[in-house]
Legacy VTK file of the C-alpha trace (Angstrom):
# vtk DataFile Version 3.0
C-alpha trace
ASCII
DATASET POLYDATA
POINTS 588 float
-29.065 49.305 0.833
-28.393 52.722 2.159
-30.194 54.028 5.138
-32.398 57.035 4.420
-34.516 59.378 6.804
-33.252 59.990 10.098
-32.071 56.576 11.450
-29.513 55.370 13.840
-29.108 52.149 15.800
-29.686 53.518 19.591
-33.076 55.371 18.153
-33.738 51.578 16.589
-32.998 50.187 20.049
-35.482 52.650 21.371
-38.521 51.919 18.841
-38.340 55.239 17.705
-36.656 55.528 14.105
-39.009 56.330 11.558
-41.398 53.767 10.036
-40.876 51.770 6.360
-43.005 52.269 4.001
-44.237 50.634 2.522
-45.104 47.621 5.043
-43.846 44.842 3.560
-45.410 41.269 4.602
-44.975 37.242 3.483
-48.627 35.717 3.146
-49.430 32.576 2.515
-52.233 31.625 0.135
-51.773 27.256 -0.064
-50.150 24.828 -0.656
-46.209 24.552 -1.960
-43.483 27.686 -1.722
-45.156 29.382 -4.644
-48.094 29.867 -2.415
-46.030 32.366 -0.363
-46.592 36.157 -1.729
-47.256 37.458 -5.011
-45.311 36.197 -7.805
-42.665 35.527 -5.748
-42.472 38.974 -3.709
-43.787 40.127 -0.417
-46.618 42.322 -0.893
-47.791 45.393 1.338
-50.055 45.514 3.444
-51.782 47.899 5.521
-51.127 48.272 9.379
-55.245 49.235 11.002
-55.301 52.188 13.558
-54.623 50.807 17.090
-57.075 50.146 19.100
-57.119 50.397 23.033
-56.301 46.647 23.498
-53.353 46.773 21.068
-50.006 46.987 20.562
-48.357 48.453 17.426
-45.279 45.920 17.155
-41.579 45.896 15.005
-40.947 42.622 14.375
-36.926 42.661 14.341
-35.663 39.292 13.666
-37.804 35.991 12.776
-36.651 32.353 12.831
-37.098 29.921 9.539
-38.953 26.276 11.770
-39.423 23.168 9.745
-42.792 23.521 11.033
-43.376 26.180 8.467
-42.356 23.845 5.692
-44.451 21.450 7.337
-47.397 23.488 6.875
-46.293 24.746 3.650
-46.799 20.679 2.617
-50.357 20.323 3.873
-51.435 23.491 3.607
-54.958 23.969 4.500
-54.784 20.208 5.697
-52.407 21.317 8.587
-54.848 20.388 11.990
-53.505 23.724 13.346
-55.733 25.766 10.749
-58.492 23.655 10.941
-59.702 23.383 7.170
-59.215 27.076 6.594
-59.202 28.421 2.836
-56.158 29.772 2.949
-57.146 31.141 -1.086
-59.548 33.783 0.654
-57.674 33.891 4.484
-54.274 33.279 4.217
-51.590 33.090 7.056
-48.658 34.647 7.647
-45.644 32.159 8.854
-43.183 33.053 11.576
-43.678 31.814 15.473
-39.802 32.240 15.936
-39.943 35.995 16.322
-38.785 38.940 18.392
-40.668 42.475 18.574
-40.113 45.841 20.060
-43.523 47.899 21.101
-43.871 50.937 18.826
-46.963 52.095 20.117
-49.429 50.945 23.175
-53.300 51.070 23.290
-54.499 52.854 25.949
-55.610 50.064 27.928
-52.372 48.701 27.631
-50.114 51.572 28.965
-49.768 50.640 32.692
-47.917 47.424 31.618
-46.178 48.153 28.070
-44.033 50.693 26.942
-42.586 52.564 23.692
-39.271 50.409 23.229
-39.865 46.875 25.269
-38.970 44.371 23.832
-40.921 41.059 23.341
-40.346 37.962 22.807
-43.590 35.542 21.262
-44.032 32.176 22.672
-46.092 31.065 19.988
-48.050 27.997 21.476
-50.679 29.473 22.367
-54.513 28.225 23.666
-57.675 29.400 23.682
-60.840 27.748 25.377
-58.147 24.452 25.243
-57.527 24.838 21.659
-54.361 25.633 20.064
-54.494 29.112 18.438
-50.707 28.863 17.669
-48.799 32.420 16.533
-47.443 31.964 13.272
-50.426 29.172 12.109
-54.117 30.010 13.909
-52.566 33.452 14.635
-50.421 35.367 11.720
-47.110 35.149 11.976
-43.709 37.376 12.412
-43.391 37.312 8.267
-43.809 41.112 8.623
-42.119 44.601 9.179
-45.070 45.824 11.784
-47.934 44.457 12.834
-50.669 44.586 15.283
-51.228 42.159 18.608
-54.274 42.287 21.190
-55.903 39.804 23.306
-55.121 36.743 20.970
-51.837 36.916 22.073
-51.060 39.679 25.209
-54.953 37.793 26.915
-55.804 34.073 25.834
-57.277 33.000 28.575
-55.807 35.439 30.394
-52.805 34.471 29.641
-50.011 37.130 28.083
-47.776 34.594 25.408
-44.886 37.672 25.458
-42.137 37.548 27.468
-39.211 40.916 28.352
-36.234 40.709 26.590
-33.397 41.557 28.504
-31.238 45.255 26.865
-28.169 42.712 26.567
-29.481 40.310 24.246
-29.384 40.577 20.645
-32.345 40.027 18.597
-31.365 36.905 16.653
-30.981 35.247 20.220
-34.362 36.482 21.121
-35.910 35.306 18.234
-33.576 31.704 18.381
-35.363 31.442 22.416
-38.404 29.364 21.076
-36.932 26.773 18.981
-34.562 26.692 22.289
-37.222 26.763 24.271
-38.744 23.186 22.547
-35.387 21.798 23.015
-35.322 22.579 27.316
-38.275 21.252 27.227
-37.301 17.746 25.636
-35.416 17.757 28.850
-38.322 18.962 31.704
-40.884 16.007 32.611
-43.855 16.605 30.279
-45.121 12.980 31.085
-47.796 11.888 34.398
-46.075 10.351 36.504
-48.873 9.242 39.521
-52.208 7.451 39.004
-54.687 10.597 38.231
-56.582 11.988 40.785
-60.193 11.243 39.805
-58.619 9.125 36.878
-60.080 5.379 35.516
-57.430 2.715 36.719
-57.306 -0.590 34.950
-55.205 -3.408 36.942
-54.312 -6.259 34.283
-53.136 -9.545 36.382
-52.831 -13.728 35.400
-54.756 -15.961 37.622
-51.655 -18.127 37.945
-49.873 -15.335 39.016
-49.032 -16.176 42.838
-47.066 -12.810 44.077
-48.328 -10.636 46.644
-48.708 -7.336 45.681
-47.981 -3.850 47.587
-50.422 -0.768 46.123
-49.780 1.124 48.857
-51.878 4.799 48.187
-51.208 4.931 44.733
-54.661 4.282 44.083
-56.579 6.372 47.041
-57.329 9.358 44.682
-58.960 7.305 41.709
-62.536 7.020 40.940
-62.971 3.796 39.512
-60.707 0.522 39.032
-61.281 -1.578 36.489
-59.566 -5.322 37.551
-59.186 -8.334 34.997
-57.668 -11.813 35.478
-56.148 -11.012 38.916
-56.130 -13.807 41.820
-58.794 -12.717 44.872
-55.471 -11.852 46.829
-54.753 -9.110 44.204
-58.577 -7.886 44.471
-58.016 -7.855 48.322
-54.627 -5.568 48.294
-56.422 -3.519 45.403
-59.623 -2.548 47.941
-56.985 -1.539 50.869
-55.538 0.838 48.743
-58.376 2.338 46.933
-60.464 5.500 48.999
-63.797 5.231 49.966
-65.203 7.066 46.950
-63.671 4.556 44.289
-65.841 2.292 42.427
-64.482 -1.378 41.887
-65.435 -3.923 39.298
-63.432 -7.226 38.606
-63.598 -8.545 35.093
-62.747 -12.362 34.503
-59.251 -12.898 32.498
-59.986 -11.497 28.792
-58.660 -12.753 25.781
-56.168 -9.429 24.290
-59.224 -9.263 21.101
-61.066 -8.351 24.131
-59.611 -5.661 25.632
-60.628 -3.021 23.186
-64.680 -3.572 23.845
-63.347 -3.424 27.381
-62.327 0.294 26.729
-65.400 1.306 24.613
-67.442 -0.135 27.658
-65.550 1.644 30.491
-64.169 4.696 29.286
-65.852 5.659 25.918
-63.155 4.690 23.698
-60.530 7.652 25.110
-58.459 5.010 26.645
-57.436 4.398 30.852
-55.406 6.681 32.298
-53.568 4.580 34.101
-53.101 0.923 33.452
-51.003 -1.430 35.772
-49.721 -5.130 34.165
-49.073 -7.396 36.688
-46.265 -9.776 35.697
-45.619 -9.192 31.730
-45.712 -12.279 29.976
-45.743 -11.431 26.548
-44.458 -8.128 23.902
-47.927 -8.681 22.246
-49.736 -8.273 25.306
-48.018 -5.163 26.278
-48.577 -4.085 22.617
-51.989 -4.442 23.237
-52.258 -2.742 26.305
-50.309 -0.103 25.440
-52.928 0.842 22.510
-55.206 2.080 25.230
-53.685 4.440 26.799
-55.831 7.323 27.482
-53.602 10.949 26.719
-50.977 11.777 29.039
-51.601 8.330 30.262
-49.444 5.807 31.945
-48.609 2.230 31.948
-47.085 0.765 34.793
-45.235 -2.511 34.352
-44.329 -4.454 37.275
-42.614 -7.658 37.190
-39.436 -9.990 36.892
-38.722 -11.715 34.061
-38.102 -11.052 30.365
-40.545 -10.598 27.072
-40.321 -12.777 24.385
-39.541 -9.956 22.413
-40.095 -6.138 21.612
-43.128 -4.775 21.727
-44.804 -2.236 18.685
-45.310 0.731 20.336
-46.613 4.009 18.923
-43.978 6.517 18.186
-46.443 9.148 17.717
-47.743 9.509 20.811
-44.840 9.033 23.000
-43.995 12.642 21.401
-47.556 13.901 21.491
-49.589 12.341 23.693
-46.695 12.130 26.383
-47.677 8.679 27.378
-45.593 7.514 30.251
-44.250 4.057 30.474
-42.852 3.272 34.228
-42.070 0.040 35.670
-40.571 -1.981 38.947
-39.893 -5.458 39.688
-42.250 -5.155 42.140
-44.211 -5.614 44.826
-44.385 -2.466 45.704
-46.304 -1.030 42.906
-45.876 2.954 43.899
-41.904 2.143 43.735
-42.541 2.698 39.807
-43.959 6.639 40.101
-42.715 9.858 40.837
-39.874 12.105 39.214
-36.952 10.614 41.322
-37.611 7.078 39.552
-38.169 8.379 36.427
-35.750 11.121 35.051
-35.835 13.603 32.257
-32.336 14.695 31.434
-29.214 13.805 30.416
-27.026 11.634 32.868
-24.340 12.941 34.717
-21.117 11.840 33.238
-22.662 9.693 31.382
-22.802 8.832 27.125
-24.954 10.582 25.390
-25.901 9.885 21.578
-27.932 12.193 19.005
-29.708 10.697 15.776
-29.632 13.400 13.518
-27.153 16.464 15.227
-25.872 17.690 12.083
-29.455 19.151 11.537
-30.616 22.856 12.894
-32.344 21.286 15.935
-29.518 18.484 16.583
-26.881 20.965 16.691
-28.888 22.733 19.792
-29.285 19.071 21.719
-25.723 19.114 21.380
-24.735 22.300 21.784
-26.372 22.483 25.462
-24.974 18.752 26.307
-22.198 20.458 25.959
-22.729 23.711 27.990
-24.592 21.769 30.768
-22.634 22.038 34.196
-23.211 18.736 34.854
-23.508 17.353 31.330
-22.516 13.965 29.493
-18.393 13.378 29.510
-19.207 11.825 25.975
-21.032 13.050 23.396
-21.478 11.051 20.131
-23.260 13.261 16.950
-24.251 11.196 14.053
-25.825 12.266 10.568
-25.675 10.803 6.967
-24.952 14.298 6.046
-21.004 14.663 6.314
-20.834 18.150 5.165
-23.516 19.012 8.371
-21.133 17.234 10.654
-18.141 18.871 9.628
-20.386 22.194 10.250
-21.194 20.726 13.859
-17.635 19.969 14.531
-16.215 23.395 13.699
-18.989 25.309 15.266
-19.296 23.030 18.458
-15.733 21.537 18.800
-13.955 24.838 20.823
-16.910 24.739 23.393
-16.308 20.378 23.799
-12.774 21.356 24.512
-14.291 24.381 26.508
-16.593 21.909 28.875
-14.074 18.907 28.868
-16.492 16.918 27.451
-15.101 14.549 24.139
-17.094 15.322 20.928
-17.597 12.422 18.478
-18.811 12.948 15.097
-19.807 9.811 12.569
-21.023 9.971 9.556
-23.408 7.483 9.361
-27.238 6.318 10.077
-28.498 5.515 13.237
-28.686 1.728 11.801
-25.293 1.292 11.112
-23.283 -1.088 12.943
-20.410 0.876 13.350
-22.622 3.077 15.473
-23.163 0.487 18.147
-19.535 -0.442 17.926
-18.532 3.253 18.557
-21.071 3.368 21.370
-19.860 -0.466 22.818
-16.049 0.540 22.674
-17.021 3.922 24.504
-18.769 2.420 27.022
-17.461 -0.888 27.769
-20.586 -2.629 26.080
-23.014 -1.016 28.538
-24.716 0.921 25.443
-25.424 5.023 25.693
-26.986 6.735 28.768
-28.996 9.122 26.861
-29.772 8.804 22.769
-31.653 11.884 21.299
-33.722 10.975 18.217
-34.376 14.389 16.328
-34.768 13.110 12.936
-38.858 12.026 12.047
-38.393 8.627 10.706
-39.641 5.228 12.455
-37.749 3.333 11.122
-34.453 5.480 12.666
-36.266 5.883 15.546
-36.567 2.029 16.073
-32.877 1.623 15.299
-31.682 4.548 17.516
-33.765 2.371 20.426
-31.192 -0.011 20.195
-28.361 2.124 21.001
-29.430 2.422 24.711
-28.541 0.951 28.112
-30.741 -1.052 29.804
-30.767 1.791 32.434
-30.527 4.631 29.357
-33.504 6.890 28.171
-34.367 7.548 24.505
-36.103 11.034 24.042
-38.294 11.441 20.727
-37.831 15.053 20.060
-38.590 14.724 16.424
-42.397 13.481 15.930
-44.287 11.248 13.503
-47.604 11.077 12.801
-49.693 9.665 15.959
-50.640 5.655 15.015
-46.802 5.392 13.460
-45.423 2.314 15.807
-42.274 0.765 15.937
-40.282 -1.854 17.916
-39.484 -1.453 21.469
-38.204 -3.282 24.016
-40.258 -2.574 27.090
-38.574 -5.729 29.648
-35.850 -2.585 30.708
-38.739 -0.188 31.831
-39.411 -2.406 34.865
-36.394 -4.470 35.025
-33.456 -2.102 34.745
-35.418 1.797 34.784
-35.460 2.328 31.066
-36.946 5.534 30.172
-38.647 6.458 26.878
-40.010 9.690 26.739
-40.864 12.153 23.697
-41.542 15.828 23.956
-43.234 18.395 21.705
-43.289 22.385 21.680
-42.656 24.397 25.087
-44.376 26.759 27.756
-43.894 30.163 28.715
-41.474 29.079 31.387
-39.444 27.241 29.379
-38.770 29.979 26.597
-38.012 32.534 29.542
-35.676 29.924 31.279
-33.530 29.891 27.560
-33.838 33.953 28.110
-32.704 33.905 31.092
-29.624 31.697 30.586
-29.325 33.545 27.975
-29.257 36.955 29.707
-26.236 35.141 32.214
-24.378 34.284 29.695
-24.651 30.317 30.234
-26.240 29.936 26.391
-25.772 31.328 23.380
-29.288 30.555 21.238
-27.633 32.094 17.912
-24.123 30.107 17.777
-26.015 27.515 15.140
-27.345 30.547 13.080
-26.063 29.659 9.867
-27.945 32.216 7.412
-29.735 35.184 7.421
-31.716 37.280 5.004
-33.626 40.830 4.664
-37.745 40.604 4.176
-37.994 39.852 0.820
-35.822 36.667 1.097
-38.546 34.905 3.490
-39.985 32.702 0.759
-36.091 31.861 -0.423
-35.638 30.574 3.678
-38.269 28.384 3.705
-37.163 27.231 0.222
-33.614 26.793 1.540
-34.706 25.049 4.099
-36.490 22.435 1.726
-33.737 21.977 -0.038
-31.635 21.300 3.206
-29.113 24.112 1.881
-27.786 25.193 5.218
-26.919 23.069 8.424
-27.713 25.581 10.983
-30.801 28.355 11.592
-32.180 30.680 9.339
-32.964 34.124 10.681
-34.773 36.695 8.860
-34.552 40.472 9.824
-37.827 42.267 8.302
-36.402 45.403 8.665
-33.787 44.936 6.445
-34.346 45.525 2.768
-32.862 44.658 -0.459
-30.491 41.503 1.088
-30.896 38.246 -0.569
-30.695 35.421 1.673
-26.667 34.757 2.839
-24.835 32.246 4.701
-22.746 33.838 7.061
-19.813 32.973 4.994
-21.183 34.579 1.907
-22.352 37.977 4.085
-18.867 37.892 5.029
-17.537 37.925 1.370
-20.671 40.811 0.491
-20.275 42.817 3.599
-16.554 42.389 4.825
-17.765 44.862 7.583
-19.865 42.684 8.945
-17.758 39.291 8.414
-15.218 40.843 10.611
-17.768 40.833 13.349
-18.128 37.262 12.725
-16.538 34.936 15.430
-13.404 33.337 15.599
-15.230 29.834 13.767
-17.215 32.459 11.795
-20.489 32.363 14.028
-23.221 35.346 14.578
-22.221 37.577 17.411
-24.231 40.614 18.591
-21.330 42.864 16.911
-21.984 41.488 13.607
-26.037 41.973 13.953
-25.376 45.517 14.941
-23.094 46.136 12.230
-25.881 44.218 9.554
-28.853 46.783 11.110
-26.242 49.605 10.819
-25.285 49.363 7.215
-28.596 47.157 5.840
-31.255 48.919 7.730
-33.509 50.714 5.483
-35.800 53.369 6.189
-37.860 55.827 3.843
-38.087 59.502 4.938
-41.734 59.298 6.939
LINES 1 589
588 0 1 2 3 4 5 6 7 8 9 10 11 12 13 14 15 16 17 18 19 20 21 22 23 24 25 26 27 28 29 30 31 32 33 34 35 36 37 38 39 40 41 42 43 44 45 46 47 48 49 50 51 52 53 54 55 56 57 58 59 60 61 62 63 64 65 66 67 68 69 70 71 72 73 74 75 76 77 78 79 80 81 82 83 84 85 86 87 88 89 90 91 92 93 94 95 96 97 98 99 100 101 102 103 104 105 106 107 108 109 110 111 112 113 114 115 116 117 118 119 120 121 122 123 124 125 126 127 128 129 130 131 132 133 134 135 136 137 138 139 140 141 142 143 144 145 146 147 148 149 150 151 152 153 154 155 156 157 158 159 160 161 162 163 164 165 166 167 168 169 170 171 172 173 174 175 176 177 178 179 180 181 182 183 184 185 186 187 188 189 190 191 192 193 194 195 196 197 198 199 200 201 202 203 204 205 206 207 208 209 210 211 212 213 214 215 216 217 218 219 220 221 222 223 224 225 226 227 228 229 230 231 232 233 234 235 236 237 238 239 240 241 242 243 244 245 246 247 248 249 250 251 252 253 254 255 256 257 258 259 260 261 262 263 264 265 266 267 268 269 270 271 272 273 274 275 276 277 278 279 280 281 282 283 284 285 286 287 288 289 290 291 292 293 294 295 296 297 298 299 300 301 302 303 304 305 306 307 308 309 310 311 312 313 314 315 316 317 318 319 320 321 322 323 324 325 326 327 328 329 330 331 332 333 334 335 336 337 338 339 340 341 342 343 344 345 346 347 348 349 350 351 352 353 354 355 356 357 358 359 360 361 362 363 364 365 366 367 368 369 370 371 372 373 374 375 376 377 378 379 380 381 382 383 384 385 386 387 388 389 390 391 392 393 394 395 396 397 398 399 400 401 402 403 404 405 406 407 408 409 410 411 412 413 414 415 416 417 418 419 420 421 422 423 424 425 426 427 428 429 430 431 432 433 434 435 436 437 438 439 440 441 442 443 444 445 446 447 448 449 450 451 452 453 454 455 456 457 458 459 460 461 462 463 464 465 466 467 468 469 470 471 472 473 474 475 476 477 478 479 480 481 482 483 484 485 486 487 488 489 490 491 492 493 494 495 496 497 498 499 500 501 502 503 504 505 506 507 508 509 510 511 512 513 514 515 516 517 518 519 520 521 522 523 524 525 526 527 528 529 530 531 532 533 534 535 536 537 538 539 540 541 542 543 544 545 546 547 548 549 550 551 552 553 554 555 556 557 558 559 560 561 562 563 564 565 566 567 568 569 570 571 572 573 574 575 576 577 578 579 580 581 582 583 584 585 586 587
């Protein structure tokens, strides 16, 4: 791994050191890890001549996602290739990626320039379907590569975003997966009736309370009312605009309810549903099933169900249905981002399912950076070894931030977890528990970790129609929240880049291996196998490394280990240092 041709760092900063050759690329061709390359290689491949729309791209460093072993699994069954034969078209894998410009089309040379660099935010639409980088799109498995208008002009849209000079590019490359976690924590759910939305208002004819709709309802086009008392109907017409359409439906029997939805809205479900004094968890279960996306349910009332409701896991995370509540009357008292909040409490006890895993260790890691963050964190895994890896990675910055890092090895079902949480907070149960392992059956038992008050975010998702138990009396009795959250936006990835860029986050302090091109196909295999507890990061233009834990580079390349941190973590040093001695260029 000796450098050759005229190469230094600062002309590698500047996008100018001479080209590899030849270009070396991961493509995948199925199903399973064997699909990816040629006999277990990367293979080269040809770079086309630029054309005017284009940029000629280095792609520096590349996350590992378990969203490429995902799609690994299902191959061309994945719904983000849309049945593609993957024997005749492969993809390429990589959406966690960072690129400098090498070369600009002519069109393109009032806005780019010879040595930006780029960061890809990968989720990317086209006509409203997702064209994502890395699946739809080929990926950052690569040493160069063209992008045009599929990325830099969906929809007019550019999915690139500056990287600041300071930042190294592991961090750049680290921004999207950090990106999905900021997001977990922005409101992705609808939180007022739609404008120009169907409205369904569920009531009992022996329900005597007087009800408040206030304006909530002005904007919608039609209301849809069943089983409510003529008083209800009355309040519902004073609050509805003069261009809403009313119909009142005698009380239905819940077998009913889902010729109901066929009749009024086609089968896609209301978009926003208001139950009038809860009686039942298999009612609400009911109800809840129709849910149009990005939906809500408001709950309004004052006593208890008889017990949890199944609710469906899967689309809390995708379909960022919104469950709100009040006591009631006043039915607007439910809505709106002040009632219902996003992220972590203040001060408060907050518990993550799962941290000892890549994308726990981030929830955790910014708990504990956050300014205002929990004064209690609790991490628990079955994995001991990935705790003790959270705890000697993430323990200095606890101490750092004040904040008391717990670690328990254990499932989320374990009693001792609940007695852990009960002893820490008196019995009230956690503020905030993060769920980021994909599992129902943890999910349901991480639910019963909370406060009645507390919020439970999904980050990890299953399968849409995977339901679960759920006890949906604290939405409008005590301001539950249950929320789920999947991918990010532009803004989010450049908010992580910008922190970044202040020196508020550090997106490559959970990097726990890294690897030259051709060990791609061994990261995705590694992270099968579960072998590390942190990030994998390839760096395409590095040649002829097998893939190392930082540990191990430190034993290969003692250079480069003594770049390391003091808890042996990635620092911008040690990347410099890897490019410096690893980077491999033929004479061009």
């Amino acid at each position: 791994m000796t450098a050759t041709g005229e190469w230094s760092y600062d002309r590698y900063r500047e996008g100018t050191a001479p080209l590899p050759r030849p270009n070396l690329a991961w493509n995948s061709y199925g199903r399973g890890v064997e699909s990816i390359g040629r006999d277990g290689h990367p293979e080269p491949v040809d770079v086309p001549a630029l054309a005017p729309d284009q940029l000629l791209v280095r792609v520096d460093a590349v996350g590992l996602c378990f969203s490429d072993v995902k799609l690994i699994r299902l191959g061309s069954e994945h719904p983000k290739l849309y049945g593609r034969d993957l024997s005749i078209d492969p993809i390429r894998l990589g959406h966690e990626a960072t690129v400098t410009v090498i070369e600009v089309g002519d069109d393109l040379a009032d806005t780019y320039r010879t040595g930006d660099r780029l960061a890809i935010q990968p989720d990317i639409y086209l006509n409203g379907r997702s064209v994502a980088y890395g699946y739809t799109i080929p990926g950052g498995l690569i040493q160069y590569h063209l992008i045009g208008p599929e990325i830099l002009a969906a929809d007019g849209v550019s999915y690139v975003i500056p990287v600041a000079e300071g930042i190294g590019y592991a961090a750049a490359a680290l921004s999207e997966p950090w990106a999905c976690v900021e997001a977990a924590y922005t409101q992705r759910r609808r939180l007022w009736p739609r404008s120009g939305g169907t409205a369904w208002i569920i009531g009992h004819p022996d329900d005597e309370r007087s009800y408040d709709f206030g304006e909530t309802l002005r904007d919608t086009t039609r209301v849809v009312l069943t089983g409510v008392r003529p008083s209800t109907v009355t309040a519902v017409l004073k609050a509805t605009g003069p261009r809403t359409e009313t119909s009142v439906v005698d009380a239905l029997e819940l077998a009913e309810y889902s010729s109901l939805v066929d009749r009024e809205t086609d089968g896609e479900g209301f978009d926003d549903i208001i139950l009038l004094d809860p009686r039942s968890a298999s009612e609400v279960t009911e109800i809840a099933r129709h849910i149009a996306f990005r939906g809500t349910l408001n709950l309004v009332g004052e006593r208890s169900l008889d017990g949890p409701s199944s609710i469906d896991f899967g689309r809390l995370h995708y379909d960022y249905t919104a469950f709100v509540g009040t006591r009631g009357p006043k039915i607007a008292a439910a809505y709106g981002e002040q009632r219902n909040r996003c992220d972590l409490r203040p001060g408060g006890l907050a518990v993550f399912v799962g941290a000892g895993g890549p994308m726990g260790q981030m929830h955790v890691q910014r708990a504990l950076e956050k300014a205002d963050g929990p004064a209690v964190v609790i991490g628990i895994d079955p994995d001991r070894g990935r705790l003790d890896v959270l705890a000697d990675s993430l323990g200095p910055l606890a101490e750092r931030s004040g904040c008391e890092l717990i670690v328990l090895n254990a499932d989320a079902s374990d009693p001792g977890v609940r007695e852990l949480v009960d002893q820490r907070s008196a019995g009230a149960g956690a503020d905030d528990v993060i769920v980021t392992v994909p599992v129902a059956s943890v999910m349901a038992s991480a639910a019963q970790l909370m406060s009645p008050d507390g919020m439970l975010v999904f980050f990890a998702g299953v399968a849409n129609g995977t339901t679960g138990p759920l006890d949906m009396s604290p939405v409008y009795l005590s301001n539950a929240q249950y929320t789920g959250t999947s991918g990010s936006t532009l803004d989010d990835q450049a908010l992580v880049l910008d922190k970044t860029a202040q020196g508020s986050l550090s997106p490559d302090l959970n990097l726990a291996a890294v690897g030259g091109i051709e060990a791609g196909r061994d990261g995705v295999q590694a992270m099968l196998d579960g072998r590390f507890a942190g990030k994998i990061v390839i760096f395409p233009q590095v040649t002829g490394m097998p893939l190392l834990g930082l540990d191990e580079l430190a034993d290969k390349f003692p250079e480069i280990g003594s770049a390391l941190g003091p808890q042996g973590q990635w620092t911008s040093e040690a990347e410099r240092r890897l490019l410096e001695i690893c980077g491999v260029v033929e004479d061009s």
